[in-house]
FITI-189761 format. One line per 4 residues: their letters; for each residue x, y, z of C-alpha. Coordinates in pm, 1 decimal, padded with zeros to 6 digits. Layout:
a) X Y Z  ...
//
This chain:
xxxx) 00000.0 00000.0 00000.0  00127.9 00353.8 -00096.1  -00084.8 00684.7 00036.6  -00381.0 00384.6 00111.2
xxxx) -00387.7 00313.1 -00175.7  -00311.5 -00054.3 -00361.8  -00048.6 -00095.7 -00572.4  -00070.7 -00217.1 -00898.5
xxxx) 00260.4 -00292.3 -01190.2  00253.6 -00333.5 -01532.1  00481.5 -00311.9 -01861.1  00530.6 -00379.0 -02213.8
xxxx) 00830.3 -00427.6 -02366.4  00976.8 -00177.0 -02627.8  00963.1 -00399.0 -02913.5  00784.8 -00391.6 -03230.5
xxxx) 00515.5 -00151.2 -03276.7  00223.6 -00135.1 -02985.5  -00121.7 -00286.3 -03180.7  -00480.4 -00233.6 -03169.1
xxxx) -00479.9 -00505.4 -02906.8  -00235.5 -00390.1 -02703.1  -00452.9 -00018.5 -02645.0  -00745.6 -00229.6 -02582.9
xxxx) -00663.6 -00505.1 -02381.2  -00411.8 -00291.4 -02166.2  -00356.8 00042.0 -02206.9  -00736.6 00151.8 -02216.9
xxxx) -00741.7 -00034.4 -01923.8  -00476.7 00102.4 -01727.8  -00598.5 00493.7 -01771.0  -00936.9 00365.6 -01612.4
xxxx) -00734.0 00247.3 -01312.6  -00521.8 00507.1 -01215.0  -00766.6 00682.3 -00955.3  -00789.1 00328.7 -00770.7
xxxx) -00435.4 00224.6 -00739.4  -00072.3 00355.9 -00683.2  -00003.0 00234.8 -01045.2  00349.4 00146.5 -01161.3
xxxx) 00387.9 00101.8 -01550.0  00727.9 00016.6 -01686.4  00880.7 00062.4 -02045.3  01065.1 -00308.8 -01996.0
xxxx) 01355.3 -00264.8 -02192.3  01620.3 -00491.5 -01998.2  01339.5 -00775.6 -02116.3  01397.0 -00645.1 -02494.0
xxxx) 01737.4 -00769.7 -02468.3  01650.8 -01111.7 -02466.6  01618.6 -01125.7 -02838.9  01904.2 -00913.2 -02996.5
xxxx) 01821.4 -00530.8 -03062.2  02013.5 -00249.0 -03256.7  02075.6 -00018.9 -03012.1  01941.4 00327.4 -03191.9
xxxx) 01634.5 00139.4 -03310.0  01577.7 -00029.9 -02939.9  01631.5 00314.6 -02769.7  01382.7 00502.4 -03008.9
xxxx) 01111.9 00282.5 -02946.8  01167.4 00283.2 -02594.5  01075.4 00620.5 -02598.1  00823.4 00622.9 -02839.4
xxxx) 00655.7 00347.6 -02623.1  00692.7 00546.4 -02279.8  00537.2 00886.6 -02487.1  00279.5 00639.0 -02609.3
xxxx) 00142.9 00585.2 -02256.1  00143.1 00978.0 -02184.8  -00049.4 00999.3 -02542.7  -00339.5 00725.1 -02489.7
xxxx) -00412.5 00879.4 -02139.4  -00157.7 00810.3 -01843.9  -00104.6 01086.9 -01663.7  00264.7 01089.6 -01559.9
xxxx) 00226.4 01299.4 -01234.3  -00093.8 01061.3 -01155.7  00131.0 00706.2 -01235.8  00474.9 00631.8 -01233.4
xxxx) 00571.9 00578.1 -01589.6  00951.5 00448.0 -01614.8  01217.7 00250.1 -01828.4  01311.6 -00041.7 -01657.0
xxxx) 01617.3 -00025.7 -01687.3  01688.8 00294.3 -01533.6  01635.3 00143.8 -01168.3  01886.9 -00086.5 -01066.4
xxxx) 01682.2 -00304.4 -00828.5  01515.4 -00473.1 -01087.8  01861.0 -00650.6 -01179.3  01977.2 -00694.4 -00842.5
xxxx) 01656.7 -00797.1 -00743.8  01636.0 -01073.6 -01042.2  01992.4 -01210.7 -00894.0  01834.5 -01264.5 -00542.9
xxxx) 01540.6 -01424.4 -00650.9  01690.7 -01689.4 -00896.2  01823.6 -01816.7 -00596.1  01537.0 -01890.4 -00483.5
xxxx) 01351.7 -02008.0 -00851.8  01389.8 -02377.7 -00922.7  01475.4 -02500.2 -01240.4  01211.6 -02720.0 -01270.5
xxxx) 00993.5 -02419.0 -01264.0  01119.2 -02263.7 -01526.3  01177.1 -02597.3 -01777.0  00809.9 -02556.4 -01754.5
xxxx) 00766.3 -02225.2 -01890.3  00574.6 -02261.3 -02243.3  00693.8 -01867.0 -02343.3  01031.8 -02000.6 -02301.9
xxxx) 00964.7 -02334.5 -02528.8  00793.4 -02051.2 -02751.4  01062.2 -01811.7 -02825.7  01335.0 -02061.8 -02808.0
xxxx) 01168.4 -02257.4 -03103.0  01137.2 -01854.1 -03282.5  01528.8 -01810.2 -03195.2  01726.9 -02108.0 -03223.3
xxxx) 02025.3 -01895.3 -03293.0  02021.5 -01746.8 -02948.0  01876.0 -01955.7 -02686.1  02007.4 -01747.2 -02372.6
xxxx) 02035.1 -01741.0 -02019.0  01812.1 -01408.4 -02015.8  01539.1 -01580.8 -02243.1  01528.1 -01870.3 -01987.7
xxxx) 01524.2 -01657.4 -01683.2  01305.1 -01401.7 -01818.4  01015.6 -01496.4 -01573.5  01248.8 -01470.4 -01276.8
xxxx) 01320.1 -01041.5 -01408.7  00906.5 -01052.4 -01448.0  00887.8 -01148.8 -01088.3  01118.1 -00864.2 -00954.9
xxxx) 00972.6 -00614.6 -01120.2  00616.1 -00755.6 -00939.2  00787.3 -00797.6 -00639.8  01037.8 -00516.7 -00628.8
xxxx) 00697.9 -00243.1 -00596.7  00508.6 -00499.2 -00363.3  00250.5 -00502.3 -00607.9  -00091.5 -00609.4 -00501.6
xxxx) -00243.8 -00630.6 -00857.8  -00113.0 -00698.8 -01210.0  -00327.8 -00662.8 -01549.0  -00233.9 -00972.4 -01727.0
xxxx) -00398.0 -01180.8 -02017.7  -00441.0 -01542.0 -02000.5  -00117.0 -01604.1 -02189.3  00091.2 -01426.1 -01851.6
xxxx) -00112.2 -01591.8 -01572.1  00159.2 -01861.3 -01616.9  00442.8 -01604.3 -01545.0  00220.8 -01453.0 -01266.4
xxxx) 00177.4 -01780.4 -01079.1  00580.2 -01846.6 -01066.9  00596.8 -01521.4 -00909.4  00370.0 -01577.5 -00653.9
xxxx) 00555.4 -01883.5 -00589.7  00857.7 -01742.0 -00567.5  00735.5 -01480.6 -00319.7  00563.7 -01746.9 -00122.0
xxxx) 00900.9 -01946.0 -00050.9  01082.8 -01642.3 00010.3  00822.8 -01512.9 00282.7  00821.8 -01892.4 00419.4
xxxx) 01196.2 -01851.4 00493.4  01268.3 -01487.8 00598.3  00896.7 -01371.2 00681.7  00644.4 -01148.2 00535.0
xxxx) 00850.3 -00940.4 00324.1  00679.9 -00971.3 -00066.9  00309.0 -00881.2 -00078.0  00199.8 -01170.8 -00289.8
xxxx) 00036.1 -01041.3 -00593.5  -00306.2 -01115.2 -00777.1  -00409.3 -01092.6 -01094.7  -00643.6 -00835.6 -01244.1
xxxx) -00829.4 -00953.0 -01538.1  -00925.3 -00717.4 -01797.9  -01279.0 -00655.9 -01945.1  -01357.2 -00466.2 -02261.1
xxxx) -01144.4 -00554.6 -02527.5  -00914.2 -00790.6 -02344.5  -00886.6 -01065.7 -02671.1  -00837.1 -00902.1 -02962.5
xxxx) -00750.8 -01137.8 -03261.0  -00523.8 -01156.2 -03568.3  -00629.4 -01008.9 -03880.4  -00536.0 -01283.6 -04118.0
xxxx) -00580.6 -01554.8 -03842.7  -00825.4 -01498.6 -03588.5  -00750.4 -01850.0 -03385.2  -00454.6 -01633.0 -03257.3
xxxx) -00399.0 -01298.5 -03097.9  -00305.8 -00984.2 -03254.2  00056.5 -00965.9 -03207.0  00321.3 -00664.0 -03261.1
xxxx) 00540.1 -00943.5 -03387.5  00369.8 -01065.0 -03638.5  00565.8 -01118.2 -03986.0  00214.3 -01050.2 -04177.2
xxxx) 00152.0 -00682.8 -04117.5  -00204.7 -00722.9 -04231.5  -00298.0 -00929.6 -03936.5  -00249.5 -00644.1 -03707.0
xxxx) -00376.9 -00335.5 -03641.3  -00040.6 -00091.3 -03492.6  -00140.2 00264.7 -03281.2  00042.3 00476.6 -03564.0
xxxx) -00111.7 00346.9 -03891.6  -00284.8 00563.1 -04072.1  -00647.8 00576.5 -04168.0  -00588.2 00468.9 -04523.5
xxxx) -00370.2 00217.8 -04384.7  -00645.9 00063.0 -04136.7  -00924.9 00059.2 -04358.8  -00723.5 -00149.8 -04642.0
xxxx) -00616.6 -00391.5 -04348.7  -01008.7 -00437.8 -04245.9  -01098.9 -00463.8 -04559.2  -00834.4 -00735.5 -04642.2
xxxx) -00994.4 -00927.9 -04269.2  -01050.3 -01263.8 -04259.7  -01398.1 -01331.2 -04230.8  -01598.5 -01644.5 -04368.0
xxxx) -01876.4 -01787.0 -04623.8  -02165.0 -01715.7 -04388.8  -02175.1 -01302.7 -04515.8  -02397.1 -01224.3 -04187.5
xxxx) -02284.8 -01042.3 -03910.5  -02346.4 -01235.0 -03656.0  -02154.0 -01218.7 -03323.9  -02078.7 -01653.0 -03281.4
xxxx) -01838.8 -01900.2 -03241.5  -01885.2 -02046.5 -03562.6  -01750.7 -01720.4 -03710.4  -01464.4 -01614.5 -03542.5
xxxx) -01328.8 -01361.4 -03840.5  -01662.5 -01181.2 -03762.4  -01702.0 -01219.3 -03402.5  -01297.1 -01091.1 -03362.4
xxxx) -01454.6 -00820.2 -03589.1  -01727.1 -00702.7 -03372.1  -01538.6 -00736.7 -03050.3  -01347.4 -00485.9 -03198.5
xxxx) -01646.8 -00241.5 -03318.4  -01784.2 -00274.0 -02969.8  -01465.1 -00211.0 -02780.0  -01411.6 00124.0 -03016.2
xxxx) -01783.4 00264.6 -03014.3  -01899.3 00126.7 -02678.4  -02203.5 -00054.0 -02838.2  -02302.8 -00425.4 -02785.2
xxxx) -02257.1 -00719.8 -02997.6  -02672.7 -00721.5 -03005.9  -02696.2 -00331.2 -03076.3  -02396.1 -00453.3 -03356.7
xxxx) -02597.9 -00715.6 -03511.6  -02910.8 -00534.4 -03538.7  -02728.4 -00227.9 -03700.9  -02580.0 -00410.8 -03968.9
xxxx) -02901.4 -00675.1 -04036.1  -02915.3 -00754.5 -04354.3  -02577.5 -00581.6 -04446.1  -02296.0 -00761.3 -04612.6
xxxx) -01932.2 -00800.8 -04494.3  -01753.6 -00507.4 -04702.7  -02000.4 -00256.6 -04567.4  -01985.9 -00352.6 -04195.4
xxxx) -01559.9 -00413.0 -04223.1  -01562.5 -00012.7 -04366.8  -01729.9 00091.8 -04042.6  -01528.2 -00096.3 -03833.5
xxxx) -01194.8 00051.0 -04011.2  -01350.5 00388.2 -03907.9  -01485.2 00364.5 -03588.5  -01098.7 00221.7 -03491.8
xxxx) -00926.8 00538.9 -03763.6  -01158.7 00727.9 -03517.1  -00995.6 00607.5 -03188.4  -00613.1 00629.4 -03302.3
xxxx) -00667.0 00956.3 -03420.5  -00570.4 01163.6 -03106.3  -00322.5 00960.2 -02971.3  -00186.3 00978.4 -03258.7
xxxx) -00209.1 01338.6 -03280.8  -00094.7 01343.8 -02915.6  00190.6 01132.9 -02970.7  00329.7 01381.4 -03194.8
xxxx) 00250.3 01642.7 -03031.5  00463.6 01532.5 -02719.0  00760.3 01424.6 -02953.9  00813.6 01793.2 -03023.1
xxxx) 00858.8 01868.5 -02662.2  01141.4 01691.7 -02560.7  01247.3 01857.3 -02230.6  00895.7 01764.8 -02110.8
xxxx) 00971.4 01387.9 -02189.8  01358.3 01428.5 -02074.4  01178.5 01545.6 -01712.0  00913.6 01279.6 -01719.5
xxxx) 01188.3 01037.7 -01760.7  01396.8 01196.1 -01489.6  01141.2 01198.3 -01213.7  00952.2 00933.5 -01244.9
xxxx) 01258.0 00721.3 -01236.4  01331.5 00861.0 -00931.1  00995.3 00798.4 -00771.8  01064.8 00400.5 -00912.9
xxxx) 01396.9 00412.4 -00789.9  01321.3 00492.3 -00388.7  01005.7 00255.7 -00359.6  01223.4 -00005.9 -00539.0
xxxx) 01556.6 00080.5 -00303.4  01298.7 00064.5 -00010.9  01236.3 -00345.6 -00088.6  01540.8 -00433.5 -00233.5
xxxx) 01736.0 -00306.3 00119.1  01520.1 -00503.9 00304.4  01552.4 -00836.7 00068.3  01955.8 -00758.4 00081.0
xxxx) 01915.6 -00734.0 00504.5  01711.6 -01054.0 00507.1  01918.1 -01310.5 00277.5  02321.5 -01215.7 00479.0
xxxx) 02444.8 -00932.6 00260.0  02641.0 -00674.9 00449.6  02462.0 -00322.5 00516.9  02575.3 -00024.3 00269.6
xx) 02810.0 00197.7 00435.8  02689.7 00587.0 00317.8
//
């Protein structure tokens, strides 16, 4: 608890280009929760690593991703918005903590068996550890909540874990974390595939739908939607291209999937995927316009950057001094 309030930590990592899906299911999400938590939300750039970056291109995005928050809503003096890897404690954190991860646990990590089979060429320490760094950064802000999808419960659940056998040794010093499930918008679909989410790393850029494209650009990709033989718009399981389709609609206009149907009765496919392309062109458009607005103003950034890693920094120093006092290590002489 910070101020009485709940904590609650979340990130993305600066790679790739942030999607429809990723506004939706997370960021939307986290501007509705800022009044009811002490929120934490991390540009994760020390997780980038784990597949190899160029350096310019990894910093730029990086930054682009942390003015991306500011631009969809976040309000930096209301939540601490931060690159990872300008706080220390989330390394030396990581270090403590895989000392008390067991391999086992993380052989059974299915993102690992994921990426691993995606880069053969650089199977890594990092990549295999990766959900030990997720846990310190939980951990490190005794985080009571965390937004996560179904695909990161996995990575939540070894956190708790690993909180659970620290506190069972040393005491109660991690607040074991829940997770906070998402509503509106939390499943958005590929594109091209829609038995698989919309992904920023998808190699078919039609399947997703990325925060800067234009509106020319996201109509053509709607239009070009998977959708099936059926031509009704019908919000079922037997038609996932559609139902994918009007998630979306109803996510970006705030209507149902009945009120969908009933507006588009009778209406074929190309008509109703032109109105969905608009209704999202609609959406982007001012944090878009935001985003570029706050690019010109780079001494605004620089000092968003500045202090908010500071505010990371001393909540983070105030847990990791405590882990460091519990597991031997010598105090810090100032």
């Amino acid at each position: 608890m910070i101020d009485g309030k709940k904590v609650l930590f979340s990130g993305m990592q600066s790679t790739g280009n942030l999607t429809l899906g990723n506004y939706l299911g997370a960021l939307k999400n986290w501007v509705a929760l800022s009044d009811e938590y002490e929120c934490f939300y991390s540009v994760v750039d020390m997780h980038s690593i784990t597949v190899r970056q160029e350096p310019a291109g990894l910093r730029k995005r990086a930054r682009n991703l942390l003015t991306l928050y500011i631009a969809a809503g976040l309000d930096p003096d209301k939540n601490c918005i931060y690159y990872q890897s300008h706080v220390s404690g989330h390394a030396e954190l990581a270090w403590i903590l895989n000392c008390f991860t067991y391999t086992g646990e993380l052989n059974r990590m299915t993102q690992f068996k994921d990426k691993a089979a995606k880069h053969a060429d650089n199977i890594n320490a990092g990549l295999y550890t990766y959900p030990v760094l997720m846990a310190a950064d939980i951990l490190l802000y005794q985080a009571d909540v965390v937004p996560v999808g179904k695909d990161q419960l996995q990575h939540l659940e070894i956190t708790r874990d690993i909180a659970q056998r620290f506190n069972a040794i040393y005491g109660d010093v991690f607040t074991i974390p829940e997770p906070y499930m998402g509503k509106a918008g939390a499943n958005i679909r590929s594109l091209q595939n829609p038995e698989k989410k919309m992904s920023k790393s998808d190699e078919n850029a039609n399947a997703s739908i990325y925060l800067m494209d234009d509106p020319d650009t996201v109509i053509r990709k709607f239009k070009r939607a998977v959708t099936d033989l059926d031509a009704s718009v019908r919000y079922r399981e037997e038609q996932p291209g559609i139902k994918n389709l009007i998630e979306i609609y109803c996510a970006c206009t705030g209507k149902t999937p009945a009120e969908t149907e009933k507006e588009f009765d009778g209406k074929g496919y190309s008509e109703f995927k032109l109105a969905v392309g608009e209704a999202v062109a609609g959406v982007l458009k001012p944090i878009q316009d935001r985003f570029y607005e706050l690019s010109k103003d780079k001494a605004y950034i620089d000092g968003i950057i500045k202090k908010n890693a500071e505010k990371a920094d001393y909540y983070a120093m105030k847990t990791l001094r405590k882990v460091q006092k519990k597991v031997g290590f010598p105090e810090r002489v100032r």
